[in-house]
Structures are given as structure tokens and as C-alpha cells.
C-alpha positions as a Markdown table, in Angstrom:
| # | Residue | x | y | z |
|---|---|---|---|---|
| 1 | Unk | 48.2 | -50.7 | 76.8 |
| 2 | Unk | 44.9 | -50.6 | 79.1 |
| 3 | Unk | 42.0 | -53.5 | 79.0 |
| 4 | Unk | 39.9 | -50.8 | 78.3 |
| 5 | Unk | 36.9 | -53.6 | 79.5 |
| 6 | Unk | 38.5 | -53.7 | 83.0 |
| 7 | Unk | 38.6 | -50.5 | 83.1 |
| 8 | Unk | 35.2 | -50.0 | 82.5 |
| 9 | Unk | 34.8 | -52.1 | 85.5 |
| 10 | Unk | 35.7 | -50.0 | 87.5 |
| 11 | Unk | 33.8 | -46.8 | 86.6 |
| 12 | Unk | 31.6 | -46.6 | 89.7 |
| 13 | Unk | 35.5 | -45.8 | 91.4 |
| 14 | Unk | 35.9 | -43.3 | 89.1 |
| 15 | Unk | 33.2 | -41.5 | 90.2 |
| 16 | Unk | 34.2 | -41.8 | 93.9 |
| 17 | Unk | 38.0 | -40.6 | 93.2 |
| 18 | Unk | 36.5 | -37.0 | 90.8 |
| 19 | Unk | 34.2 | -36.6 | 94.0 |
| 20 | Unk | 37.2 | -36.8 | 96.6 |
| 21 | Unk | 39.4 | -35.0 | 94.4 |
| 22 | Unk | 37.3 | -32.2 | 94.5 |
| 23 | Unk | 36.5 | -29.8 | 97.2 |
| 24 | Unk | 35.3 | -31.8 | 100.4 |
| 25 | Unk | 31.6 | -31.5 | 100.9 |
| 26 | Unk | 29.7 | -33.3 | 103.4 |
| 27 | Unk | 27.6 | -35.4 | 100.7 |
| 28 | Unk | 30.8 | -36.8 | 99.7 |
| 29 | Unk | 31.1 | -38.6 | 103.2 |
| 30 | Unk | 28.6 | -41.1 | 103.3 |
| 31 | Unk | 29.8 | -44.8 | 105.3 |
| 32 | Unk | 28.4 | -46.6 | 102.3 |
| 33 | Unk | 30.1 | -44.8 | 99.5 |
| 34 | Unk | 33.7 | -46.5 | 99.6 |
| 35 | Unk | 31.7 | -50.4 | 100.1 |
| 36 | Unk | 30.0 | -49.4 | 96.7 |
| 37 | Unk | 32.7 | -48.2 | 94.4 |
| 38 | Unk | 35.5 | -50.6 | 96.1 |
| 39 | Unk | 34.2 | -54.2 | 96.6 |
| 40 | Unk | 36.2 | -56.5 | 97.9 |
| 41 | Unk | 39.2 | -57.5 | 95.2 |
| 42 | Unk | 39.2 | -54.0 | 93.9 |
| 43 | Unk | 43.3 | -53.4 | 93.1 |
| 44 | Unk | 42.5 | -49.8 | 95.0 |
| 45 | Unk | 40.6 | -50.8 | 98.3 |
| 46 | Unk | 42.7 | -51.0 | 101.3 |
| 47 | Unk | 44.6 | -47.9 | 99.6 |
| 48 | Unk | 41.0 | -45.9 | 99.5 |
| 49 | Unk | 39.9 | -47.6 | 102.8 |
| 50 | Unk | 43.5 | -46.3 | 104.5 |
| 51 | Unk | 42.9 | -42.7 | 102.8 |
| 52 | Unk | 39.5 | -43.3 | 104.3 |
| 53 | Unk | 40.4 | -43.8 | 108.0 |
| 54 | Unk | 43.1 | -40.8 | 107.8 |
| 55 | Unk | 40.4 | -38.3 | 106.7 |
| 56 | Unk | 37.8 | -38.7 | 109.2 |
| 57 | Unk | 40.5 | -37.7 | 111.9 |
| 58 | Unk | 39.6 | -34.1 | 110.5 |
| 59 | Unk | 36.4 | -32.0 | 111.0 |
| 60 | Unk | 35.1 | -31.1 | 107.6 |
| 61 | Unk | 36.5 | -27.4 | 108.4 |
| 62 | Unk | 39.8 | -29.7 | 108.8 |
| 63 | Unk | 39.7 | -31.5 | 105.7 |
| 64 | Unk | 39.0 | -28.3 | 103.9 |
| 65 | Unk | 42.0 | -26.2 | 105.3 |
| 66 | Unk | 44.0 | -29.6 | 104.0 |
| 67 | Unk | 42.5 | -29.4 | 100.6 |
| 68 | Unk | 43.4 | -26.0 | 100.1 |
| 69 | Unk | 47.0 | -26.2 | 101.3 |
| 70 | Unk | 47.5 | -29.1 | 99.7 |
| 71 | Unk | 46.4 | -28.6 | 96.4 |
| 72 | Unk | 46.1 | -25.0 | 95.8 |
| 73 | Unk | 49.3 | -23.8 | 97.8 |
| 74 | Unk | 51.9 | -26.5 | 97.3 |
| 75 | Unk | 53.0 | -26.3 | 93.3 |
| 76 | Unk | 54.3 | -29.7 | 93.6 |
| 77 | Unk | 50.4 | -31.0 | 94.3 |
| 78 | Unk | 48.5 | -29.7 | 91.4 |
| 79 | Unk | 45.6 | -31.7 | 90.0 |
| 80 | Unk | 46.8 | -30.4 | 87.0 |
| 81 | Unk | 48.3 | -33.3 | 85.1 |
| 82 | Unk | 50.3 | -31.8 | 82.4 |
| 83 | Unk | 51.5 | -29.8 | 84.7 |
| 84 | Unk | 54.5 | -31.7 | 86.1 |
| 85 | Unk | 55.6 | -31.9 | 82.3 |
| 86 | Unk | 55.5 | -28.8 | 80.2 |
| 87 | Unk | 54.8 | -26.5 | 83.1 |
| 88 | Unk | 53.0 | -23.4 | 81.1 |
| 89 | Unk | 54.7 | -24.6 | 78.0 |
| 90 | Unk | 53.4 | -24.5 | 74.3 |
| 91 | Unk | 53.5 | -28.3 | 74.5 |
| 92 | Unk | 51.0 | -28.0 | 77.2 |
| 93 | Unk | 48.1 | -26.2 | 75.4 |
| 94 | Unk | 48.6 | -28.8 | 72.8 |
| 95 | Unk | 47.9 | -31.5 | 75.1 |
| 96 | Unk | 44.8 | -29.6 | 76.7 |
| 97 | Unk | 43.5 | -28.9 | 73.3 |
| 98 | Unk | 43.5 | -32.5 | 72.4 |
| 99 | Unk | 42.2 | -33.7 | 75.7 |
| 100 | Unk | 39.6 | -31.2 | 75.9 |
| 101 | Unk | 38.5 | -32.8 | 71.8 |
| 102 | Unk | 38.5 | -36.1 | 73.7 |
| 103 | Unk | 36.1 | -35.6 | 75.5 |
| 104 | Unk | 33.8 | -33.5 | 72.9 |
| 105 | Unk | 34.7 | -37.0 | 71.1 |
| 106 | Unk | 32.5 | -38.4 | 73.5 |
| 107 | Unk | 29.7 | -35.9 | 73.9 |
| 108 | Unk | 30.9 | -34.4 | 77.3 |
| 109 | Unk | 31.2 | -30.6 | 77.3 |
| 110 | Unk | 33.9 | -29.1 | 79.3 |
| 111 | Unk | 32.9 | -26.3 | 81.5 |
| 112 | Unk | 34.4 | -22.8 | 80.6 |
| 113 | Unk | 35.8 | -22.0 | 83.8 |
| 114 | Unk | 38.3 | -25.6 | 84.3 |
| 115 | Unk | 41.3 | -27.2 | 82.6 |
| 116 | Unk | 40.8 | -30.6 | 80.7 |
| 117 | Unk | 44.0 | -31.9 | 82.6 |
| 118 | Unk | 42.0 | -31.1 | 85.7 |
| 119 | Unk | 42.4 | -34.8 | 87.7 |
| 120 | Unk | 38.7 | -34.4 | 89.0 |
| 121 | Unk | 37.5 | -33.5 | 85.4 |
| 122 | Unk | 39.4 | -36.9 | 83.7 |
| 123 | Unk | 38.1 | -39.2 | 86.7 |
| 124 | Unk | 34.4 | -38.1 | 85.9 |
| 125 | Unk | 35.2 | -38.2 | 82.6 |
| 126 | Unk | 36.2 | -41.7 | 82.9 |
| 127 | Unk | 33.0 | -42.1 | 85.5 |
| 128 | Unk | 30.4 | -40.3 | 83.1 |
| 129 | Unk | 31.3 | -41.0 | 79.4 |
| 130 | Unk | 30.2 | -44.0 | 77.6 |
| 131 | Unk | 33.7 | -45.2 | 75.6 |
| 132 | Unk | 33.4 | -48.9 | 76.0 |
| 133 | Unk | 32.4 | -50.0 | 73.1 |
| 134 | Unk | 33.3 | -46.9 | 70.9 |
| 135 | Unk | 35.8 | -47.9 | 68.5 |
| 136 | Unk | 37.8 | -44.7 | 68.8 |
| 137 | Unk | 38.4 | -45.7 | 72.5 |
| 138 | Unk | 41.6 | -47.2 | 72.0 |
| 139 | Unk | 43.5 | -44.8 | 70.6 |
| 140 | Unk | 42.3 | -41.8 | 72.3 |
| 141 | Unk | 42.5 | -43.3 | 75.7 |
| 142 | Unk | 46.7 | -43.8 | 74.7 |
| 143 | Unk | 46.7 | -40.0 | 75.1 |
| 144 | Unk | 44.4 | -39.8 | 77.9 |
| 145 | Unk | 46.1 | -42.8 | 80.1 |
| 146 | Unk | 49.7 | -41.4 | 79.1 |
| 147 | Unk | 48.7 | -38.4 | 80.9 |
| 148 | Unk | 47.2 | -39.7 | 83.7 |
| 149 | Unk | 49.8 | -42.2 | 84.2 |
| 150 | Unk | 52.8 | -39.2 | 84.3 |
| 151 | Unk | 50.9 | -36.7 | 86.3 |
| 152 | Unk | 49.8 | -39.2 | 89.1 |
| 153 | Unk | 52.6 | -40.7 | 89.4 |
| 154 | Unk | 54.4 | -36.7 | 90.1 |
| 155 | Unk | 51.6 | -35.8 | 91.8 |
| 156 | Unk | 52.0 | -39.0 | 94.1 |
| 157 | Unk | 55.4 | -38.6 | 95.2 |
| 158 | Unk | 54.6 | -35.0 | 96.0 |
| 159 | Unk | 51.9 | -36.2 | 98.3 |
| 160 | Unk | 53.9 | -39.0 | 99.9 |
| 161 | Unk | 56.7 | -36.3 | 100.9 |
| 162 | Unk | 54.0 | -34.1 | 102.4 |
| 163 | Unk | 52.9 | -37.4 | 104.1 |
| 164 | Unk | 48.8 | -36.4 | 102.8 |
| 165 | Unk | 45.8 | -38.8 | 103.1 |
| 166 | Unk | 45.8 | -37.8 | 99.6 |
| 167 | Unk | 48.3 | -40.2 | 99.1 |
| 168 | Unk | 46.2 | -43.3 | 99.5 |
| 169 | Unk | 43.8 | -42.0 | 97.1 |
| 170 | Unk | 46.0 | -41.5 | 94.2 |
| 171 | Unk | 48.0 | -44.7 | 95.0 |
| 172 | Unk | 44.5 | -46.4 | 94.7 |
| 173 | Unk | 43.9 | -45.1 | 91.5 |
| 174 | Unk | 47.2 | -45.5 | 90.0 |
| 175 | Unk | 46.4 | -49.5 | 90.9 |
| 176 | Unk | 43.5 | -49.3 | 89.4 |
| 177 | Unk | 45.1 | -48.2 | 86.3 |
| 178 | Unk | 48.0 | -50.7 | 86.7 |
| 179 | Unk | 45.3 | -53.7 | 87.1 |
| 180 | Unk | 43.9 | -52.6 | 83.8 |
| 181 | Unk | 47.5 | -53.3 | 82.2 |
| 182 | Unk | 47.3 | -55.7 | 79.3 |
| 183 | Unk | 50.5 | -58.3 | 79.4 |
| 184 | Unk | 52.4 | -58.3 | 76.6 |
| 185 | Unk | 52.5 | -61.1 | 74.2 |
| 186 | Unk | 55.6 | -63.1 | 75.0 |
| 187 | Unk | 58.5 | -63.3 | 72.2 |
| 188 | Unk | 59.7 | -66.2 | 71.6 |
């Protein structure tokens, strides 16, 4: 189960991850940008700060070509986090279906043209929405953290064995999930 509070500490990270998951724009570049969202004792830092050194080896033109071969031409690396699981399955459009209610729950509109598994699309949605204090959050976010824990941790490995900067960045956010962990209440 997720501390949905710590979580919520970390949305400005949230926000960084969508925009780095996304096509690479210059914008998304600036020096001060991983200092804000990754403060010092943030679970993800020195994973974002290595997949931060790695990236700026490559010219933007670089980092693009990457992107693309990465994420649109290796199956393995989809940002499509059902994917891994039910593949174009019936099961999956069920899952989209109640993701993309999810975040109608919380007055965020999906845009026409995208996926509600999308990685980018959950990260903002984690970034954007206001679910803290919501008393729905806890139960919808078993759904939503179910799928980002599976498809991250596929996606992950994939990106490990292709030996991507990518890497860094979705080890960082998988820490950042796995700091949020609540400890289970000891049986005794």
C-alpha cells in the first residue's frame, strides 16, 4: 500500500519524469530543473542525476534519434504500461477504461489522440491532479500504482538490457514509488 502523503511529496518529480518521458525538447533541459524536483534525500536523485550526466553526452538531434529508437522501435520499451501484461488483449481495454475514469475522477481530461496507460500521461497525472486529500484516493490509486509498478518494472529491465539513460530515470521513479511503501503492521 502507498503513503499516498509521501507521495504527494514528491509531485514536483512527477512533473520532471512526464516531461523527460516525453519527446526531448530543449525547454526540458534547463541546469536548475533536476535541483528543483530532486533535493537532496529524494529516494530518486543520484538515479535522475546519473540519467542526467548520460543525456547530455548527446546533441539534442542525439537524444531525439534515442528517443525514437528507444521507445517507438523497440516493443520491449513501450511507455505503454499495460502493455507488458495483456498485450492488445480484452483485459487491456478494461484496464484503459478504468484508468482513463480515474482521472475523469479527478477532473483531468484525457486528450483524444493518447492512451491512459501512456507513462508520460500517469506521471502528469500524478504531477497535475489534486488527489491528496480526496477520499477516493486510496482505492483508485491501488489500480493506478498496480499498473505503474508492473509496467516499470518490464519496462525497466528492457531498458537495462539496451543499457539506455532511460534506465536511470525509470529506476528513479520506481524508488520513488518504493519510498512511498507503507510497512506492514507486524503480526505477532
Amino acid at each position: 500500500m502507498i503513503d499516498n502523503r509521501k507521495l504527494y511529496t514528491f509531485k514536483d518529480s512527477f512533473g520532471f519524469f512526464a516531461n523527460h518521458l516525453t519527446w526531448p525538447e530543449k525547454r526540458d533541459f534547463h541546469p536548475d530543473e533536476v535541483a528543483e524536483a530532486f533535493g537532496p534525500g529524494h529516494p530518486a536523485r543520484n538515479h535522475v542525476l546519473r540519467y542526467w550526466e548520460e543525456i547530455h553526452r548527446f546533441s539534442l538531434d542525439g537524444l531525439r534519434e534515442m528517443y525514437t529508437s528507444t521507445f517507438d522501435f523497440e516493443e520491449d520499451c513501450a511507455l505503454y504500461m499495460t502493455w507488458f501484461k495483456f498485450e492488445d488483449a480484452r483485459e487491456r481495454g478494461q484496464m484503459l477504461a478504468k484508468l482513463k475514469v480515474l482521472y475523469e475522477m479527478y477532473g483531468l481530461e484525457m486528450p483524444d489522440e493518447e492512451l491512459s496507460d501512456y507513462l508520460p500521461l500517469m506521471c502528469e497525472f500524478l504531477y497535475a491532479a489534486e488527489w491528496l486529500d480526496d477520499p477516493r484516493t486510496p482505492d483508485s490509486f491501488r489500480i493506478l500504482m498496480g499498473v505503474l509498478e508492473d509496467g516499470t518494472y518490464h519496462l525497466m529491465k528492457a531498458l537495462e538490457k539496451e543499457e539506455s539513460p532511460y534506465f536511470h530515470l525509470i529506476k528513479g521513479l520506481r524508488e520513488t514509488f518504493k519510498a512511498c511503501l507503507e510497512e506492514a503492521p507486524a503480526h505477532g
